[in-house]
C-alpha positions in Angstrom: 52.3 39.4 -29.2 49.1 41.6 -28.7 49.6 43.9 -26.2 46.4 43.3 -24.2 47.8 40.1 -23.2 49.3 40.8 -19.4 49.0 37.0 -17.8 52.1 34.8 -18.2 49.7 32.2 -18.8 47.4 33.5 -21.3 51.1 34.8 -23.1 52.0 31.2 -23.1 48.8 29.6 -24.8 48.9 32.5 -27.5 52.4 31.4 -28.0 51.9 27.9 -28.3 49.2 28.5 -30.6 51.2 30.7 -32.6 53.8 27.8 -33.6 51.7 25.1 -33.9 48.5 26.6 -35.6 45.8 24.2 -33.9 45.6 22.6 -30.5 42.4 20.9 -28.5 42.4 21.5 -25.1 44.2 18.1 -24.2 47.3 19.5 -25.9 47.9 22.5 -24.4 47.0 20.6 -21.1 49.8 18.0 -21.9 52.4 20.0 -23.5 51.8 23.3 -21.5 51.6 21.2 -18.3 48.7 23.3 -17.2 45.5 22.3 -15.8 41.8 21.9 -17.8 40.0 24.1 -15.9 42.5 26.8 -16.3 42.8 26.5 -19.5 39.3 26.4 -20.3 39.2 30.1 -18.9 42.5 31.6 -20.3 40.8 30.0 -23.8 37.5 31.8 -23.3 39.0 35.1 -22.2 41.6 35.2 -25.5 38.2 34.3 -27.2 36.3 37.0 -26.0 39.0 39.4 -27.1 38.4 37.8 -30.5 42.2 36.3 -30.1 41.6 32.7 -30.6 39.0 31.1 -32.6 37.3 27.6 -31.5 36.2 25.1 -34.4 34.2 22.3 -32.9 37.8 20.9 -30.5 40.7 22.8 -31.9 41.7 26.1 -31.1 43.3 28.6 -33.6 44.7 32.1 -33.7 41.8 34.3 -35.0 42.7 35.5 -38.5 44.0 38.9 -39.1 
């Protein structure tokens, strides 16, 4: 778990990501029970930190 990572929330969708490899947006909404527009910004912030990588719908841990 990167260290820079402080909000439960943003914890969770790195986790999620982390066992599963890929996920769209619809589901991390269904299985995370969180909303879209919440998700859409925890997504772009772990992006911006060059966490997460976005390939046309699916999201993905950025590679090492």
């Amino acid at each position: 778990m990167p260290t820079e990572l402080r909000s439960p929330r943003a914890k969770l969708v790195y986790l999620f990501l982390s066992m599963h490899g890929t996920a769209t947006v619809g589901e991390l909404q269904d299985s995370l029970n969180m909303k879209k527009i919440a998700l859409y910004s925890i997504l772009k912030c772990l992006e911006k930190q060059g966490l997460i990588a976005k390939d046309g719908d699916q999201y993905t841990l950025q590679s090492a």
